[in-house]
N, C-alpha and C positions, 0 to 999 in steps of 0.2 A: 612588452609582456603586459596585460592585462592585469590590475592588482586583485589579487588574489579575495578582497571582500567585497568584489564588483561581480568576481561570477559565483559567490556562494549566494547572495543577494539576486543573482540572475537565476538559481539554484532553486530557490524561493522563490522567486515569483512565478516560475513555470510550474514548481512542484501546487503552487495556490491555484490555479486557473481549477475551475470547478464542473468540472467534464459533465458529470451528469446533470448538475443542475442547467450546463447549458443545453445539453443537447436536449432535455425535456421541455424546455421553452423554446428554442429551434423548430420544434416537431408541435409544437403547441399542444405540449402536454402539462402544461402552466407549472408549479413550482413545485418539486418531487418535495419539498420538503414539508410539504403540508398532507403526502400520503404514507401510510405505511411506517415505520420507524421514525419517519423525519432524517435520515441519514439522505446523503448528498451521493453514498457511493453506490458499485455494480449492483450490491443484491437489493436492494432497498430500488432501484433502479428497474432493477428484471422483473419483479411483482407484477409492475405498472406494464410492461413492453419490454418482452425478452430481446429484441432485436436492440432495442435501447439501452438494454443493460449488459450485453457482450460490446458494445460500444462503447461503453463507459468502463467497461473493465479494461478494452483496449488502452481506450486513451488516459487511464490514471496510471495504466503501467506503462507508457511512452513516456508522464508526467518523470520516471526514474530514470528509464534507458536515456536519453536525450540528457540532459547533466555530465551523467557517468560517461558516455560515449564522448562526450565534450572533452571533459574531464581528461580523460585518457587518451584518447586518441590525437585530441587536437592540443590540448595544451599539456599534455603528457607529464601530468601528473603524480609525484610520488604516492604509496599508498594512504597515507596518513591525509594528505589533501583529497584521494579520492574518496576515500572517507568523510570527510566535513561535509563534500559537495554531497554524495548522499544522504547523511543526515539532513541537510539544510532543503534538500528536494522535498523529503517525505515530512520534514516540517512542515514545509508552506501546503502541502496534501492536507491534513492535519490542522493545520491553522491560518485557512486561507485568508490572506489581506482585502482580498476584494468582496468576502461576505460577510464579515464581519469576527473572523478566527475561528468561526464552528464550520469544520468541516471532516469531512469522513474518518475511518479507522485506520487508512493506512496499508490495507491489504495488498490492494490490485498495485500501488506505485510501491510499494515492498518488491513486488514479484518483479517489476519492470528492473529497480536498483539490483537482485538478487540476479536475474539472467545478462545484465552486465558482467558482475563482479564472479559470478560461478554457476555454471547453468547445473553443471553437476549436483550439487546443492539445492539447487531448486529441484530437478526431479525428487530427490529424496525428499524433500519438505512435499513437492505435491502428491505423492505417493502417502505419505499420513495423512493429508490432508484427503484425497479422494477416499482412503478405505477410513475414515473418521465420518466423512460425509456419507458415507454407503450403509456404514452400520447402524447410525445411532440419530442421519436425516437432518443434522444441525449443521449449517454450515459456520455461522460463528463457532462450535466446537471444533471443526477441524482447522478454522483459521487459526484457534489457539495453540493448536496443540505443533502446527506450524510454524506459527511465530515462538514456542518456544523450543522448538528443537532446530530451527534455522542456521542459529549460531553454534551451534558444536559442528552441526555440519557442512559452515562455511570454513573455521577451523580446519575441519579436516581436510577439506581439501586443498586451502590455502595458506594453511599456517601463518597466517599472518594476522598480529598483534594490534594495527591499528584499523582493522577491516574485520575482528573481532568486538572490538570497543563499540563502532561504528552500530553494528550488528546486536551489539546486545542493550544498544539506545534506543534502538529502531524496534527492537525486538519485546522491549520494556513499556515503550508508548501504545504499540499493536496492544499488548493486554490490558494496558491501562484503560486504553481506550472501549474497550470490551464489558468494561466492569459491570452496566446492566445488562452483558447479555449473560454475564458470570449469576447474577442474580438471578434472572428466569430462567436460567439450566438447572440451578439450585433449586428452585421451586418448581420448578417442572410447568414452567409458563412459555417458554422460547418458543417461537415457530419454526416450526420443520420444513425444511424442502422437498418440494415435489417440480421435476422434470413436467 
């Protein structure tokens, strides 16, 4: 058996790999982080090359599924471990080792750990999420509003204690990490999205 802080540690370092910043240098679109937000993830990504930033939304929500699938399926995991392993994924999303710990907010590799652990769940969370984004054109608003109703309704559908803890750590970083986009919603500075 594999020791258990070899694959939270492998958890991390897959959740760190910086999707979009590679595929913008891949494409020789040099380093997103010097356009637009300076964010490393999807939307910040799409601005520049929509086709680049469903790519990267792809692949930072793989950055979750691929852990948790691990996790569960292969080394069959109780909840409480499959817990950690998702924390520790959208850690390294968050605070990637290879560019220096500043890395995205966590959304898209949320979505990937969340359609693991309860797809059910995630419809509802994209459901606030899409009519959050339709009304009021902010997508950081509907990622919030999102990441804060995630956890009651991973909850409900799985009643389970150490997959709520997990969820409301993951759920706490997502807003934290928001906090200037909390600011320009506040003042009525945030950019809007347009299709």
């Amino acid at each position: 058996m594999i020791p258990f802080f070899i694959v939270l540690l492998a958890a991390y370092l897959i959740g760190a790999i910086p999707t979009g910043l590679l595929l913008t240098r891949l494409t020789g679109g040099g380093d997103i982080r010097k356009t637009g937000s300076g964010n490393i993830g999807a939307t910040n990504v799409y601005r520049s090359s929509r086709k680049l930033g469903v790519l990267t939304l792809i692949g930072d929500a793989l950055k979750g599924v691929i852990p948790l699938l691990a996790a569960i399926l292969w080394l069959q995991y109780d909840q409480g471990r499959v817990g950690a392993v998702a924390v520790a994924a959208f850690i390294g999303h968050c605070f990637p080792v290879y560019i220096g710990f500043k890395g995205g907010k966590g959304v898209a590799t949320a979505l990937g750990i969340y359609l693991v652990l309860s797809p059910l769940a995630v419809l509802g969370a994209f459901l606030i999420f899409a009519g959050t984004v339709w009304k009021w054109r902010y997508i950081s608003l509907g990622s919030l509003c999102a990441a804060a109703t995630i956890p009651l309704l991973l909850w409900f559908t799985q009643k389970s204690l150490p997959l709520l803890l997990a969820s409301l750590v993951i759920s706490g970083i997502v807003i934290a990490r928001h906090r200037a986009n909390i600011q320009r919603l506040l003042t009525g500075n945030e950019n809007t999205f347009k299709l």
